[in-house]
Backbone as XML, in Angstrom:
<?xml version="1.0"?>
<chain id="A" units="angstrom">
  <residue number="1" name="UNK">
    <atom name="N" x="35.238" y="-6.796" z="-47.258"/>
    <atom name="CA" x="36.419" y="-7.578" z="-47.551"/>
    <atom name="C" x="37.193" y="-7.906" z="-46.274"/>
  </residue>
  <residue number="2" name="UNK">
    <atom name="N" x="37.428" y="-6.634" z="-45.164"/>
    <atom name="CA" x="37.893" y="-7.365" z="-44.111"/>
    <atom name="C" x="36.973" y="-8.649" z="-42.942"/>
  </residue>
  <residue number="3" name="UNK">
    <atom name="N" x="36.150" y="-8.402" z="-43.658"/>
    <atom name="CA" x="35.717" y="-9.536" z="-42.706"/>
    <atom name="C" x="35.281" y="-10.552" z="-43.333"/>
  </residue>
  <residue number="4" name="UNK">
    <atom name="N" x="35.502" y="-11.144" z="-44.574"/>
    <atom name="CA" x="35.976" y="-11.965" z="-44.867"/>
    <atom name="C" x="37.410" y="-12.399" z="-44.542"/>
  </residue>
  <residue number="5" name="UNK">
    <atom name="N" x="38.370" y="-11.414" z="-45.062"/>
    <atom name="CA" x="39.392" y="-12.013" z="-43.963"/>
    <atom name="C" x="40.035" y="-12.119" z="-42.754"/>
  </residue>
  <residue number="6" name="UNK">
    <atom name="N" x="38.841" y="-11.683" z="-41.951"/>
    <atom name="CA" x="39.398" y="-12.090" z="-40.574"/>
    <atom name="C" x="37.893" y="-13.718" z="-40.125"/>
  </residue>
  <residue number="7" name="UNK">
    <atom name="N" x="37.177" y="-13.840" z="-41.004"/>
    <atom name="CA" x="36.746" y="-15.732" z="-40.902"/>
    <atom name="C" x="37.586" y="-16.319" z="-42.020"/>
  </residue>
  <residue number="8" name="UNK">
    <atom name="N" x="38.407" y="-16.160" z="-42.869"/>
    <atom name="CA" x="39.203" y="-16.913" z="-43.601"/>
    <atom name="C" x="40.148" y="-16.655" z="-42.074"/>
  </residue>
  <residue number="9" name="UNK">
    <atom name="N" x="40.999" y="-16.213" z="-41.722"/>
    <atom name="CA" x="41.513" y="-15.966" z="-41.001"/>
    <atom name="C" x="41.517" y="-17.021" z="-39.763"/>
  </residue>
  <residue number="10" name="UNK">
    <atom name="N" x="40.329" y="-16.935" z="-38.989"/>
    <atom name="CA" x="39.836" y="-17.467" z="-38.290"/>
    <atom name="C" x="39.747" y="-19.091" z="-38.141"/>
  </residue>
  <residue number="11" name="UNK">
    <atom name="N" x="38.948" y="-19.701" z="-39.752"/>
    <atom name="CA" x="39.109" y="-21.050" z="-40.036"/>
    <atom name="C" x="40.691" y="-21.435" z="-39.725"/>
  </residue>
  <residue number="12" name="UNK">
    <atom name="N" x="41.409" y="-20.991" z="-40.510"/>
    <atom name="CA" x="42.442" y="-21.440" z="-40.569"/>
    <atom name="C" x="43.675" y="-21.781" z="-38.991"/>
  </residue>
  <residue number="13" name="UNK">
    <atom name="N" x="43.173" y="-20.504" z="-38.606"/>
    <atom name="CA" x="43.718" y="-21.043" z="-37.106"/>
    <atom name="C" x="43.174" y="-21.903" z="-36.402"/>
  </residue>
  <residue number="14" name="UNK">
    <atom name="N" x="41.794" y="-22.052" z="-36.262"/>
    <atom name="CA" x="40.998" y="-23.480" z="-35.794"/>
    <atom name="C" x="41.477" y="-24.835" z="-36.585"/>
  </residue>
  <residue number="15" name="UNK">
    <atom name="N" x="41.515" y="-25.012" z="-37.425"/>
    <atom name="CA" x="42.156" y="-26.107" z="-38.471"/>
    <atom name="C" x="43.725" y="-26.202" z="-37.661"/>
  </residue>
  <residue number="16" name="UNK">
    <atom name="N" x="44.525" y="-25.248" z="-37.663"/>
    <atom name="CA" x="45.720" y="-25.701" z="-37.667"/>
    <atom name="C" x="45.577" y="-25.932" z="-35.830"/>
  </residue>
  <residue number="17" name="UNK">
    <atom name="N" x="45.184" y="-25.448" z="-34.773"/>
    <atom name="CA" x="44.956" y="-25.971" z="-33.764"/>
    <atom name="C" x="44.673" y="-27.060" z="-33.592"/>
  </residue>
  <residue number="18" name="UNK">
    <atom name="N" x="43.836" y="-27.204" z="-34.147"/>
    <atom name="CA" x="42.872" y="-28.874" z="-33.881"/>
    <atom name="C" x="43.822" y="-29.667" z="-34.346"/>
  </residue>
  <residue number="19" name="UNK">
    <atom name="N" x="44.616" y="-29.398" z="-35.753"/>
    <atom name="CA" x="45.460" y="-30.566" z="-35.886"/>
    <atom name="C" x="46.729" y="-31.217" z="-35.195"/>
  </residue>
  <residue number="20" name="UNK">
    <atom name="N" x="46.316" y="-32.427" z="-35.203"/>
    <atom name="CA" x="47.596" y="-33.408" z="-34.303"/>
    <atom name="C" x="48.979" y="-33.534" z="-35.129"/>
  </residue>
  <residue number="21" name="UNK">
    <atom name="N" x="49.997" y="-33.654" z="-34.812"/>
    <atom name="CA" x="51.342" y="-33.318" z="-35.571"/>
    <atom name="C" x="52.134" y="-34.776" z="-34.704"/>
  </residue>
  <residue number="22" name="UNK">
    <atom name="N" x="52.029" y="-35.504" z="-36.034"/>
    <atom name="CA" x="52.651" y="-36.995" z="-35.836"/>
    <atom name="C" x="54.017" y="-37.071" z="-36.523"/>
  </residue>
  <residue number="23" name="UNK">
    <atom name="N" x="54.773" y="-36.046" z="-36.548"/>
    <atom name="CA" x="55.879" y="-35.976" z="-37.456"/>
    <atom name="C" x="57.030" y="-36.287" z="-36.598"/>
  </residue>
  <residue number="24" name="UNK">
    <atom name="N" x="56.713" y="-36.677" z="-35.464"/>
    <atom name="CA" x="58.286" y="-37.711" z="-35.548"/>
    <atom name="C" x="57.716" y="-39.453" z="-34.862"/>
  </residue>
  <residue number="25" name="UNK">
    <atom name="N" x="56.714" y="-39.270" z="-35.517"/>
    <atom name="CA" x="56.108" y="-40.935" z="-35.624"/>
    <atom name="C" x="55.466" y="-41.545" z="-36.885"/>
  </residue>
  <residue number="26" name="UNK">
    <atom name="N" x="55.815" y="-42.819" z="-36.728"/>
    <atom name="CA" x="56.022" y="-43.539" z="-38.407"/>
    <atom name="C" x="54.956" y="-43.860" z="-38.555"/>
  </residue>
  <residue number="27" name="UNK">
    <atom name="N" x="54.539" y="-44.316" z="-39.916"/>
    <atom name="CA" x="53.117" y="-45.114" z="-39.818"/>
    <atom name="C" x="53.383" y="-46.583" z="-40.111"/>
  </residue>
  <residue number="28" name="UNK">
    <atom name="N" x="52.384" y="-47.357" z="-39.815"/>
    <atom name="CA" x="52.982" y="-48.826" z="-39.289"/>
    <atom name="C" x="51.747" y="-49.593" z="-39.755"/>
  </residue>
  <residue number="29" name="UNK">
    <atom name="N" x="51.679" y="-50.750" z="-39.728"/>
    <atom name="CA" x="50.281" y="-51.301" z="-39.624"/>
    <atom name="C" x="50.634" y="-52.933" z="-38.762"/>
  </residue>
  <residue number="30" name="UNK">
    <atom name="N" x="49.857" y="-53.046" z="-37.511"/>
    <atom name="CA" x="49.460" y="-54.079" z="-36.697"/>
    <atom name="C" x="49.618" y="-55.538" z="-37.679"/>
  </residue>
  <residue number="31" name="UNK">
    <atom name="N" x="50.599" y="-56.601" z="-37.474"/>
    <atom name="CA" x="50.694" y="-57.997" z="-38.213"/>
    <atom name="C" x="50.859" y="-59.128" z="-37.448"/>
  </residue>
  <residue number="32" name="UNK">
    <atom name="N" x="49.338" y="-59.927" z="-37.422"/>
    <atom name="CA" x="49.941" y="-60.789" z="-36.375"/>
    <atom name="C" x="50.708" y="-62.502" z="-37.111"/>
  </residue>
  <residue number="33" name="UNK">
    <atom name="N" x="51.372" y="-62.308" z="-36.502"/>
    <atom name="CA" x="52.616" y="-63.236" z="-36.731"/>
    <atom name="C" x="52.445" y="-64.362" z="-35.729"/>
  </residue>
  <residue number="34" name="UNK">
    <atom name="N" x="51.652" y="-64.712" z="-35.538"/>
    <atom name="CA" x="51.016" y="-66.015" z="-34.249"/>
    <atom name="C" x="51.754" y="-67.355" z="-34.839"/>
  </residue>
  <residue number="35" name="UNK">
    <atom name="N" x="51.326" y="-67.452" z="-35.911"/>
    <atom name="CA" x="51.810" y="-68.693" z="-36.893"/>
    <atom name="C" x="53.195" y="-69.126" z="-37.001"/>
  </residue>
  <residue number="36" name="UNK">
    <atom name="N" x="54.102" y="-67.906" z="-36.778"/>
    <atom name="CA" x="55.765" y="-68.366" z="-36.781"/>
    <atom name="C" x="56.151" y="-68.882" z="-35.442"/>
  </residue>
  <residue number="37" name="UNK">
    <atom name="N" x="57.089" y="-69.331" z="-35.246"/>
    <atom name="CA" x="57.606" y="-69.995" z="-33.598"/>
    <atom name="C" x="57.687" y="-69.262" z="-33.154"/>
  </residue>
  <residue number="38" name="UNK">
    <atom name="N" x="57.059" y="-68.380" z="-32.049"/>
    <atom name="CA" x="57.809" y="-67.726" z="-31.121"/>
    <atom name="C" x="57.391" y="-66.266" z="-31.068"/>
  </residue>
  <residue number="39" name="UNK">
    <atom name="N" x="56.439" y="-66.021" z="-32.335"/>
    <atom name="CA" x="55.835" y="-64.493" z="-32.421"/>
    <atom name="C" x="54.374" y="-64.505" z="-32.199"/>
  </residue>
  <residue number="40" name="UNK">
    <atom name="N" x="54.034" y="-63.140" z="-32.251"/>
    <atom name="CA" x="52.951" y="-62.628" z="-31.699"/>
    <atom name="C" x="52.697" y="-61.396" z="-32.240"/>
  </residue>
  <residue number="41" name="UNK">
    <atom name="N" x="51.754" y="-60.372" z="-32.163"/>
    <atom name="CA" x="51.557" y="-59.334" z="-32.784"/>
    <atom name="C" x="53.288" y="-58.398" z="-33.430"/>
  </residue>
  <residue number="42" name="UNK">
    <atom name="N" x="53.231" y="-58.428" z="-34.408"/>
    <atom name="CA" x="54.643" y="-57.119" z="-34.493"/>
    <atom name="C" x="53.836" y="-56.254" z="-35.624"/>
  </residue>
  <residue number="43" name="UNK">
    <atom name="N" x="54.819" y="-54.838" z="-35.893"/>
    <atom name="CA" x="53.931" y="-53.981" z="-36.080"/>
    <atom name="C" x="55.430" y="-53.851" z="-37.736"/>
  </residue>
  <residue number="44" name="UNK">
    <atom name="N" x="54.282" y="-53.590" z="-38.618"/>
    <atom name="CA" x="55.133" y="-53.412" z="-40.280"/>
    <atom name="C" x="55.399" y="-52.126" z="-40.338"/>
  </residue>
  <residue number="45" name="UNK">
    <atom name="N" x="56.619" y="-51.727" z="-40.627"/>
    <atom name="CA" x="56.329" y="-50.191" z="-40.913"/>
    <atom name="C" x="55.871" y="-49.817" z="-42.204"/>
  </residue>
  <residue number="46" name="UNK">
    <atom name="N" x="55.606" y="-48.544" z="-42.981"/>
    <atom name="CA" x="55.165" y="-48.426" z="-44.166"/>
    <atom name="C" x="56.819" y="-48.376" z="-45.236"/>
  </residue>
  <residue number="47" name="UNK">
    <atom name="N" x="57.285" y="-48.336" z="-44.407"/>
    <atom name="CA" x="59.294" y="-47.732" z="-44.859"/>
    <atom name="C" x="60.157" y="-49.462" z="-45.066"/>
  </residue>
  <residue number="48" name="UNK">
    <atom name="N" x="58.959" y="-50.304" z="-44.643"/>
    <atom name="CA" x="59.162" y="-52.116" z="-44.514"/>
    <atom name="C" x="60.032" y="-52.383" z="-43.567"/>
  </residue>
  <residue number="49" name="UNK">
    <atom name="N" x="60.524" y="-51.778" z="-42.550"/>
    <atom name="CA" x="60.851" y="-52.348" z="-41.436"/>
    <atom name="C" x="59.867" y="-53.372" z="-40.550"/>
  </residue>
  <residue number="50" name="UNK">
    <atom name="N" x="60.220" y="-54.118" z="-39.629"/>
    <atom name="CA" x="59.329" y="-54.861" z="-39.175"/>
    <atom name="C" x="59.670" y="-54.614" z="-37.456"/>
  </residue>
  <residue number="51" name="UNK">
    <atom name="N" x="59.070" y="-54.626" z="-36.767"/>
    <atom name="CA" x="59.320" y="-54.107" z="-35.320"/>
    <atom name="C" x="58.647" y="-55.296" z="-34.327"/>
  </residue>
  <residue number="52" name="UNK">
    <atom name="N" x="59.902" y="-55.844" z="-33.856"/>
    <atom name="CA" x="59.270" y="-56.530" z="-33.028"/>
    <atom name="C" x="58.512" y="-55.906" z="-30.880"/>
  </residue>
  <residue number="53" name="UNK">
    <atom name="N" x="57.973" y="-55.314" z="-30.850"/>
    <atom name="CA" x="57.743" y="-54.613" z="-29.611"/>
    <atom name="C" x="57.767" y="-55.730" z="-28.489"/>
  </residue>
  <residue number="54" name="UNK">
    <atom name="N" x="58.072" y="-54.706" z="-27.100"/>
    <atom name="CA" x="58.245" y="-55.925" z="-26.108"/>
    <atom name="C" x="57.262" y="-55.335" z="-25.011"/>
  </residue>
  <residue number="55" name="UNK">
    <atom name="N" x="56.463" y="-54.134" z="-25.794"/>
    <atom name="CA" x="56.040" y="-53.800" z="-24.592"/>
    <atom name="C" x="54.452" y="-53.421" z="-25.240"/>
  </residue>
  <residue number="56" name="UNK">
    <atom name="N" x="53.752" y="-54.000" z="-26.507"/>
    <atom name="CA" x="53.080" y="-53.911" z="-27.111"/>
    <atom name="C" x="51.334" y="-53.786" z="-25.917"/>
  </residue>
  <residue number="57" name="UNK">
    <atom name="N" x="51.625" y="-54.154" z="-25.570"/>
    <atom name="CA" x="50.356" y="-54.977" z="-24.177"/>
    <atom name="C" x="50.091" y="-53.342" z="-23.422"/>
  </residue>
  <residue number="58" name="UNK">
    <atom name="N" x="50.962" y="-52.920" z="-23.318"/>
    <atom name="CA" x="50.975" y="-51.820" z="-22.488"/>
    <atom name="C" x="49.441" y="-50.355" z="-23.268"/>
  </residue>
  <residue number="59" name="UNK">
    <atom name="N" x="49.486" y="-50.430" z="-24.390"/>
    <atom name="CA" x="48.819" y="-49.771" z="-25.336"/>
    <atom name="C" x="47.263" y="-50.497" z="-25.874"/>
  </residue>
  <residue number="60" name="UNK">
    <atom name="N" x="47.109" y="-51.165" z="-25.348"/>
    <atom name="CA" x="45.654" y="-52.484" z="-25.452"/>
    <atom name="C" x="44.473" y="-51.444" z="-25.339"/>
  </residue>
  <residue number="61" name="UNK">
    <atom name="N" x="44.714" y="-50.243" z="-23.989"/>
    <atom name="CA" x="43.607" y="-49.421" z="-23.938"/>
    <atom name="C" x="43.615" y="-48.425" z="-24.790"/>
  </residue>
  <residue number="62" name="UNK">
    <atom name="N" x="44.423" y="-48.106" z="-25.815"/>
    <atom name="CA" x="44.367" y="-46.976" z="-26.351"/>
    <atom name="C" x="44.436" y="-47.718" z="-27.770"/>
  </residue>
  <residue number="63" name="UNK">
    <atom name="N" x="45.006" y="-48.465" z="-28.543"/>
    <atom name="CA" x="44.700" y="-48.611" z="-29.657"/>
    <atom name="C" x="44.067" y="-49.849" z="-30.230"/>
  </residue>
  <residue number="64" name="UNK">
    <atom name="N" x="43.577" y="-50.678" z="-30.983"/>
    <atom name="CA" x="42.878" y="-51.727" z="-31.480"/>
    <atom name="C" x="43.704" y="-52.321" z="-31.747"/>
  </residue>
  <residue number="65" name="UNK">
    <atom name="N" x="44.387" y="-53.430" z="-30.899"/>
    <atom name="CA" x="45.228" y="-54.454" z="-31.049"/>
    <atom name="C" x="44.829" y="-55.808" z="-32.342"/>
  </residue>
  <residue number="66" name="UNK">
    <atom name="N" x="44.390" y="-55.531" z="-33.541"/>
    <atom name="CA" x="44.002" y="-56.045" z="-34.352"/>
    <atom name="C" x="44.642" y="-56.108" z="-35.755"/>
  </residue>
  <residue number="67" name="UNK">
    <atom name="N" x="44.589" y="-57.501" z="-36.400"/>
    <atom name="CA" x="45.540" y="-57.610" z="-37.368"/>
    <atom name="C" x="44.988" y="-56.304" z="-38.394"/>
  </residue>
  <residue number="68" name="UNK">
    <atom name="N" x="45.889" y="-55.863" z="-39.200"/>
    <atom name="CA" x="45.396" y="-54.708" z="-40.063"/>
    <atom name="C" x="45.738" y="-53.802" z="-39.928"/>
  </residue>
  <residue number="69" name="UNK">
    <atom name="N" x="45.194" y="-53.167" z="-38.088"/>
    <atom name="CA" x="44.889" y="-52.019" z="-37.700"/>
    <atom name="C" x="46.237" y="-51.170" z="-37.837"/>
  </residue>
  <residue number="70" name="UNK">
    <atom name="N" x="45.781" y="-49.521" z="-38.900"/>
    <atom name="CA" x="46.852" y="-48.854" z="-39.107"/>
    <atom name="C" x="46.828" y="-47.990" z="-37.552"/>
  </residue>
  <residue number="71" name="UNK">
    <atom name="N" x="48.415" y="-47.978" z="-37.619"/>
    <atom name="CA" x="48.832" y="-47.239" z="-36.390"/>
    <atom name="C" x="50.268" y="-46.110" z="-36.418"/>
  </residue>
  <residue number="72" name="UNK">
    <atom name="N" x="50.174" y="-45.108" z="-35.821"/>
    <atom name="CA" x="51.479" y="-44.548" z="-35.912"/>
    <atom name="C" x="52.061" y="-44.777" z="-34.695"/>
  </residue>
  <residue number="73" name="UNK">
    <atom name="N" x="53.499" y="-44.980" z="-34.381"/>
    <atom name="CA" x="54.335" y="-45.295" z="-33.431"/>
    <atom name="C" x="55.154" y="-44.775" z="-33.736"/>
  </residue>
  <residue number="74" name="UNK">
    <atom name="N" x="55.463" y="-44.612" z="-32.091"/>
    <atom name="CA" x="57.016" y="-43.958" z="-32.084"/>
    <atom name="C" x="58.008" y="-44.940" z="-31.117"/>
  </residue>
  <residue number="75" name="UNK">
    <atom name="N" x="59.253" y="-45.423" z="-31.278"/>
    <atom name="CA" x="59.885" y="-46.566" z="-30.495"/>
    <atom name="C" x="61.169" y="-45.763" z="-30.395"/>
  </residue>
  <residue number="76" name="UNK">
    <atom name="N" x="61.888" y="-47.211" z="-30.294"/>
    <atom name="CA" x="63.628" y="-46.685" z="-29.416"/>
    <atom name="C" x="63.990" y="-48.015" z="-29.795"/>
  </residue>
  <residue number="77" name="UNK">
    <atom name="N" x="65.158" y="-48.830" z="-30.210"/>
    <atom name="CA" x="65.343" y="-50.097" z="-30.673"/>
    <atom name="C" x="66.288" y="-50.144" z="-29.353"/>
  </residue>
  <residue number="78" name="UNK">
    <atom name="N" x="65.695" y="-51.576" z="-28.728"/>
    <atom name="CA" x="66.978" y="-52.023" z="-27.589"/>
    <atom name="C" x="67.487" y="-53.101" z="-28.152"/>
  </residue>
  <residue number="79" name="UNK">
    <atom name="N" x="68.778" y="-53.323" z="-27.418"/>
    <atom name="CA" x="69.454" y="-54.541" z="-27.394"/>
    <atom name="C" x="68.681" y="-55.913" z="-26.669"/>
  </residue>
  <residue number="80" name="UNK">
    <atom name="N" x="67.569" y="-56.885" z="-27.188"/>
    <atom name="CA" x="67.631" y="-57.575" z="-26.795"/>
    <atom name="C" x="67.555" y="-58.869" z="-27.817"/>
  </residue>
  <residue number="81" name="UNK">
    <atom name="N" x="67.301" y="-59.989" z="-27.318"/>
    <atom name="CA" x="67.313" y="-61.311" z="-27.991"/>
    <atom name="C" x="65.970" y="-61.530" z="-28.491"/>
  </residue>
  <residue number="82" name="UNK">
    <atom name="N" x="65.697" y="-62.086" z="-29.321"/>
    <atom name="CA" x="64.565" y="-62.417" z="-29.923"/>
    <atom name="C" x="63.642" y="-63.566" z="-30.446"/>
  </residue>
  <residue number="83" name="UNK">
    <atom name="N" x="62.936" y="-64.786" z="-30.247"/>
    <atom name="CA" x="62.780" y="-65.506" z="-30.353"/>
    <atom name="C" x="62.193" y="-65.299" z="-31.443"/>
  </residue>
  <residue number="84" name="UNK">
    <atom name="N" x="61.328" y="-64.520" z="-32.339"/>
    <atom name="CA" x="60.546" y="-64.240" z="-33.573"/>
    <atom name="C" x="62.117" y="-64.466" z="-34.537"/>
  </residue>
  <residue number="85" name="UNK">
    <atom name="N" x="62.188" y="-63.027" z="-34.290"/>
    <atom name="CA" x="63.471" y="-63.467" z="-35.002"/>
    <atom name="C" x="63.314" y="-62.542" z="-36.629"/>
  </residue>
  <residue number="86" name="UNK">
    <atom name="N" x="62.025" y="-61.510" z="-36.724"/>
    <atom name="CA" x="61.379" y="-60.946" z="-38.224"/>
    <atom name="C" x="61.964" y="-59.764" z="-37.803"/>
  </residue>
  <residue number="87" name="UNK">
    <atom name="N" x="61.789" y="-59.224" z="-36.557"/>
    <atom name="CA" x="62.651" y="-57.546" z="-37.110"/>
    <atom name="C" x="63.509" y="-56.951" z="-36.077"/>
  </residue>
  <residue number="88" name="UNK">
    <atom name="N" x="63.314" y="-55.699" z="-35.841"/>
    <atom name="CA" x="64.105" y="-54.983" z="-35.144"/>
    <atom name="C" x="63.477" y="-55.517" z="-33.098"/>
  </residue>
  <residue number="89" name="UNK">
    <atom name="N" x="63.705" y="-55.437" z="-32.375"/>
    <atom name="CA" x="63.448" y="-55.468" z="-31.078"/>
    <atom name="C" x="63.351" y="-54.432" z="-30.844"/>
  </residue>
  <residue number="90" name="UNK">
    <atom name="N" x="61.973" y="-53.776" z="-29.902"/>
    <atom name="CA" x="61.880" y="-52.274" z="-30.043"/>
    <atom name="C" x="60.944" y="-52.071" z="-28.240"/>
  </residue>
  <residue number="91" name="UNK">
    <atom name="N" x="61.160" y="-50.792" z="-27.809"/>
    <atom name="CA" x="60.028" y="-50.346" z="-26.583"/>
    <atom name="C" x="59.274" y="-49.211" z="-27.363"/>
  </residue>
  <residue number="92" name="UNK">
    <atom name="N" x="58.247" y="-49.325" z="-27.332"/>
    <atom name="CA" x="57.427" y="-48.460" z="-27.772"/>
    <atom name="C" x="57.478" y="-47.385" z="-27.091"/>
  </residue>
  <residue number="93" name="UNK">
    <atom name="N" x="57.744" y="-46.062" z="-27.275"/>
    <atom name="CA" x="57.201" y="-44.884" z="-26.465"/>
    <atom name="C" x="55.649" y="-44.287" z="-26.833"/>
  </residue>
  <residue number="94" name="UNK">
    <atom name="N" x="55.222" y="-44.682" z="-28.292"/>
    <atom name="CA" x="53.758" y="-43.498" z="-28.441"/>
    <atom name="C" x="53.070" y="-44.714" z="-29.189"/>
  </residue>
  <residue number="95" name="UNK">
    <atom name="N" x="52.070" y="-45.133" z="-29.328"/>
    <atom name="CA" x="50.964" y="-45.717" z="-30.427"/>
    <atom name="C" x="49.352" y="-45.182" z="-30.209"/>
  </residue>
  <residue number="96" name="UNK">
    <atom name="N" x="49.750" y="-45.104" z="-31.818"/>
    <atom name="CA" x="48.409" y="-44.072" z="-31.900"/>
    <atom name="C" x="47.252" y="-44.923" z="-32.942"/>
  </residue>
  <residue number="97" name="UNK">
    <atom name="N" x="46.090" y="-44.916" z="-32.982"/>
    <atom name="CA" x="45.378" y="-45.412" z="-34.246"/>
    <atom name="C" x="45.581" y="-44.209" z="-35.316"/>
  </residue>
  <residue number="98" name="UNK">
    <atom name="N" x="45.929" y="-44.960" z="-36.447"/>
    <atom name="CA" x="45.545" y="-43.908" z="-37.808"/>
    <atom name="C" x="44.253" y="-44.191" z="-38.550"/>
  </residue>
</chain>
């Protein structure tokens, strides 16, 4: 019996190691918005916010810049102007593929 629970034991700390902890990043999904005046990829949240990023380009090597593609992000909303004009104006700090 104890050694069953020291590999129950065992799994469980490998599981919770390995896992990634996205809890203070949203889940989102990639929308490209080409078609309106003035936009270009912005990212939907699942909460229906709409995020317009200004720094989206920066993340090209790390996630699949593709309409669809689910992603979690983490941002910061700045003050700027917007020519889209669909959501919040945002700098991305984290994007991740989900």
């Amino acid at each position: 019996m104890k050694v069953y629970r020291a590999y129950l034991f065992l799994i469980l700390l490998l599981l919770t190691a390995c896992s990634k902890s996205n809890s203070n990043m949203f889940k989102g999904k990639l929308h490209d918005y080409t078609g309106l005046d003035g936009c270009g990829m912005l990212i939907d949240l699942d909460n229906g916010t709409t995020l317009e990023p200004i720094n989206l380009s920066h993340f090209q090597d790390n996630v699949n810049l593709v309409d669809g593609q689910k992603v979690w992000v983490k941002y910061n909303e700045i003050s700027a102007g917007s020519i889209c004009m669909v959501g919040k104006v945002v700098e991305i700090d984290e994007l991740e593929n989900r």
